[in-house]
N, C-alpha and C positions, 0 to 999 in steps of 0.2 A: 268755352266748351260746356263747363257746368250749365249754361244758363239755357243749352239747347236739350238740355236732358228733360224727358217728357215722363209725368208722373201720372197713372191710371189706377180707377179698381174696374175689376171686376165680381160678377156673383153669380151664381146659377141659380139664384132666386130660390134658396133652401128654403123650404119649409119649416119656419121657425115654432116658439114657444112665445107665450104671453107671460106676465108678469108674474103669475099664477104657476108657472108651469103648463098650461092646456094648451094643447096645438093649436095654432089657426088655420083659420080657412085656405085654400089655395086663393079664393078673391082679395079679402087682406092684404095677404105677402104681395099680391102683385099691386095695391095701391103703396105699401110701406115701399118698394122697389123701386116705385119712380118716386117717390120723397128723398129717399137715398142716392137718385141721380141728383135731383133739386138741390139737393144739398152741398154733393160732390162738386156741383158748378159755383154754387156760395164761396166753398172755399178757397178755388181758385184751382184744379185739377184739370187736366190735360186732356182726359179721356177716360167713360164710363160704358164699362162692357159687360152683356147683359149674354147667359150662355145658354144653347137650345137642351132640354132634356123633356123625356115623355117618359114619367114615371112617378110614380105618389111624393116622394120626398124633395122633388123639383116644382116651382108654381109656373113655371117659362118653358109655353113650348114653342111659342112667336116672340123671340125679342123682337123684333122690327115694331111689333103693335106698343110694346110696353116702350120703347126707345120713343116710338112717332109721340105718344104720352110728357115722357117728360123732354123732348124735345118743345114744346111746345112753352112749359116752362123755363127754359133755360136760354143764356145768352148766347156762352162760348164755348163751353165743354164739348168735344169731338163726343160721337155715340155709335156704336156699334156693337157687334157681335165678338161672344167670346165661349165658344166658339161656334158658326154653321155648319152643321153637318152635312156638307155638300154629296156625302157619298149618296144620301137615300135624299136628296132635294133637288130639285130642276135647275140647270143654272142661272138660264133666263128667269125664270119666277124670283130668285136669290136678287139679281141685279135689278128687277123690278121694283122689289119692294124695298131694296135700301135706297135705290134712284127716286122713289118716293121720300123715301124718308127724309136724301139730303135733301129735297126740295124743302119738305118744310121745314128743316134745323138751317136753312140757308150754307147750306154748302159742309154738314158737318158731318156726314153718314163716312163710316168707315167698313168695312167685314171682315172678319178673321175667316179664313178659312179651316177647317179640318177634319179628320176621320170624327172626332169622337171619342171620349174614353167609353162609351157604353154603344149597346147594339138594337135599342128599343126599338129604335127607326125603323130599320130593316123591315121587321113581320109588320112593322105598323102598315110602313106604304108600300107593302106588296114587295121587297126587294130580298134577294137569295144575300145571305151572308156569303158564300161561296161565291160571290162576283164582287166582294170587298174591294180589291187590286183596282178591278179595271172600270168600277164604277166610278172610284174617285177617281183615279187619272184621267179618264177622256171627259168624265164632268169639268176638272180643270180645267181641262184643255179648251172646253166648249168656253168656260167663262174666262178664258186670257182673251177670245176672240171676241167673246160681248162689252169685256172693258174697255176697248178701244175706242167703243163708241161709234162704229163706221157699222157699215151692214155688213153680217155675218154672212161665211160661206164656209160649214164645217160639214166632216162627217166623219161619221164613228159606227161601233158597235151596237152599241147601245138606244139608237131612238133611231129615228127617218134624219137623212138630211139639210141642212138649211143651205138656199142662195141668195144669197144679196137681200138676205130677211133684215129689215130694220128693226130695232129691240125700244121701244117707250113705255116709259116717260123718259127719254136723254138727262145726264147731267147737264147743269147748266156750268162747268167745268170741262167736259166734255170727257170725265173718266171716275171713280170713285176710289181712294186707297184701301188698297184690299192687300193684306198678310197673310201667310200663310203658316197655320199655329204646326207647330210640331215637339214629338215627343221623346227624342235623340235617338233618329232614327239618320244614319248618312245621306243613304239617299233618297230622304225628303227632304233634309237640306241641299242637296245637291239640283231638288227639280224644284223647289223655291229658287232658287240661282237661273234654273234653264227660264221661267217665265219671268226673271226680271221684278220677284214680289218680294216684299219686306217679310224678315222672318222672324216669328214670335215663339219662344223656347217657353215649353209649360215645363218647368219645374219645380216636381212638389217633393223630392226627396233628395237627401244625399247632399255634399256639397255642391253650390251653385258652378262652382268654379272649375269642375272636372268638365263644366260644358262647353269651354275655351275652345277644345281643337273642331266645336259645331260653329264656330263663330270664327274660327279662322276659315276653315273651309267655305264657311259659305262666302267669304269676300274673295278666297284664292277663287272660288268658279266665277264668281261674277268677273275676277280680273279676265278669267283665260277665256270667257263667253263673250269676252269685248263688252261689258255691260256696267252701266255708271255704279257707285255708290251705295247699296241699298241700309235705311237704319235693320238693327237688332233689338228685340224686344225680351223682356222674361215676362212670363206669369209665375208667381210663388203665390201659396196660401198663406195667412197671416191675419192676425189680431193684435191691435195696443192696447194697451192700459196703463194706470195709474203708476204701476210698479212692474217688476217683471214677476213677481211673485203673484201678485194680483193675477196678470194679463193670461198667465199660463193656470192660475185657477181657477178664473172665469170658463177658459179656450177647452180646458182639457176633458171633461167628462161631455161636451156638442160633438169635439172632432173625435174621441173616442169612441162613441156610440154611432157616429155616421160613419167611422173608419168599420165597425162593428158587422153594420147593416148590407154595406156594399162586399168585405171581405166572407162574410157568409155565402152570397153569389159567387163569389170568384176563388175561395178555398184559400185567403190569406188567417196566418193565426192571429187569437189578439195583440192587440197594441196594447202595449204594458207605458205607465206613466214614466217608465224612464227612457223609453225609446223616445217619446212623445219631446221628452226633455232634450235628448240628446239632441234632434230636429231644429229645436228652439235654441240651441246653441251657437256661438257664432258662428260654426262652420255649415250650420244645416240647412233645411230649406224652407224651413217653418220660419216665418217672420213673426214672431208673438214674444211681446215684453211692451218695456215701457219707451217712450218716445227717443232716449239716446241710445236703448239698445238696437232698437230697428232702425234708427238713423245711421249705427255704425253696420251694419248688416248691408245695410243699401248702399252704403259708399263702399263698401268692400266687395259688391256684386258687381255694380254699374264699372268701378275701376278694372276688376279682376278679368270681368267678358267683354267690356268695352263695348256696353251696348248704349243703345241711346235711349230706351224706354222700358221704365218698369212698370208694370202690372199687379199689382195686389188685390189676391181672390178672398177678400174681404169676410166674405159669408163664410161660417163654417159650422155645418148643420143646424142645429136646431138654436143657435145662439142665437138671443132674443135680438128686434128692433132696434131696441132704446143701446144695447150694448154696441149694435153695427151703426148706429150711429154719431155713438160716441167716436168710436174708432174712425169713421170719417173723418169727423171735427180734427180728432188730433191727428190725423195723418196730414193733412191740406196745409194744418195752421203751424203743426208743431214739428212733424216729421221732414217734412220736403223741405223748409226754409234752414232746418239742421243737414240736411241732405248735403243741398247747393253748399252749406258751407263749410262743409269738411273737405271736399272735394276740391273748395276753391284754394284750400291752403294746402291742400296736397300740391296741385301743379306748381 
């Protein structure tokens, strides 16, 4: 069982610092981003997911271009999104351009689906917040009928019609794994279930573990929708280091200041260094410390919600390059082979 357990990061391609302190370019971060995929595959990781945002402190507003990028370097590493924001995107366009991509990773494009933690999109591409609901639903719905891979015959509210439209460039598979990220909410675990799609839990707060009854539920509906198996994912943020003293004084004053930036927008108060700490505890949802702290963190997640894949959002604001890179290295080489073996002496 241990050995089917699938290890990822993710990043939303923060707009980091240089060595100096001085911001970089949004051009930079997005060549440091596919190095950090390069690397992720060196080390022997599972899967590298790359998340959409249109806004100054994001450098990705096209993962599929930065993915097709370091796809081209890599062997094995699965690559996809973390997350699409299908509500303000086409679905057909969505399927195109990952159906490209696994073409040229040879079979390795995956999609997260999801709302979004932010709303940029929307006024971007012309869409009413107040059609939130039923944008992303029947967008869904359109792309459960183009994974199939057979010509499309849908309709909805939302655009014209399609009959017996064929969608190219085909998988050479004949479908792409596409999840559906969610943010514990019932029933969007419950309509991950109804289309039959693997479901990826974004948790960045609180204990991981209170997310059991989302992970139970969504195997009870697949059992009662007559539908096979489907894996369980998390996303958590997190940094390693040296020490755990280190890792969390490296972490704290990026994720501070990006907790800062985004809580101003949204009327959260500050983040005080000891909530920060509480988080980074072993029952929180901060993965940050040193490599047997977050190796017990992770066997105490994967055991607790019984999922089959974790996700580590790796980046966290303005933390330099050389620091996420580290943190690659020792997640790949040091963390996941401590992972599998806690786990294996647990059974």
């Amino acid at each position: 069982m241990t050995q089917n357990i699938e290890f990822g990061l993710d990043t939303f391609g923060d707009v980091t610092v240089d060595s100096d302190g001085a911001m970089l370019s949004h051009a930079q971060v997005l060549r440091n981003v596919v190095d950090e995929g390069v690397l992720a595959d060196e080390v022997g990781l599972s899967f590298f997911g790359i998340g959409e945002h249109h806004r100054q402190d994001f450098a990705v507003s096209a993962p599929e271009v930065v993915l097709s990028a370091i796809a081209a370097r890599t062997q094995n590493i699965h690559l996809g999104s973390a997350v699409t924001v299908l509500s303000s995107d086409d679905p057909i366009r969505v399927f195109q351009r990952f159906s490209s991509l696994d073409a040229i990773s040879q079979g390795r494009a995956e999609i997260i689906v999801g709302r979004g933690s932010f709303t940029e999109s929307f006024p971007l591409f012309g869409f009413a917040l107040n059609d939130y609901e039923q944008l992303f639903e029947e967008k869904l719905d359109l792309l459960s009928h183009v994974l199939t891979g057979e010509p499309v015959t849908w309709s909805g509210n939302i655009r014209p019609p399609l009959k017996d439209q064929a969608i190219f460039p085909p998988t050479e598979s004949g479908t792409i794994k596409t999840w559906i990220g969610v943010g514990g909410s019932p029933q969007s675990v419950v309509r991950a279930a109804h289309y039959g799609l693997p479901l990826m839990l974004a948790i960045i707060g609180g204990d991981p573990i209170r997310f059991r009854p989302y992970v139970d539920l969504f195997h009870s509906s697949l059992e009662k929708m007559g539908k096979t198996v489907l894996p369980v994912g998390q996303h958590s943020p997190g940094f390693i280091g040296a020490t755990d003293e280190a890792a969390r004084d490296i972490a704290w004053p990026h994720y501070r200041d990006m907790h800062a930036r985004i809580g101003a927008q949204r009327g959260w108060p500050p983040l005080t260094r000891g909530q920060f700490d509480m988080e980074a505890s072993p029952s929180g949802a901060l993965f940050v410390g040193s490599v047997e702290t977050v190796a017990q963190k992770l066997a105490r997640s994967i055991g607790g919600l019984g999922i089959q894949r974790f996700d580590l959002k790796y980046s966290m604001g303005t933390l330099s390059h050389e620091h996420l890179m580290e943190c690659i290295r020792l997640y790949g080489t040091e963390v996941v082979p401590r992972v599998r073996e806690i786990l294996a002496q647990e059974q």
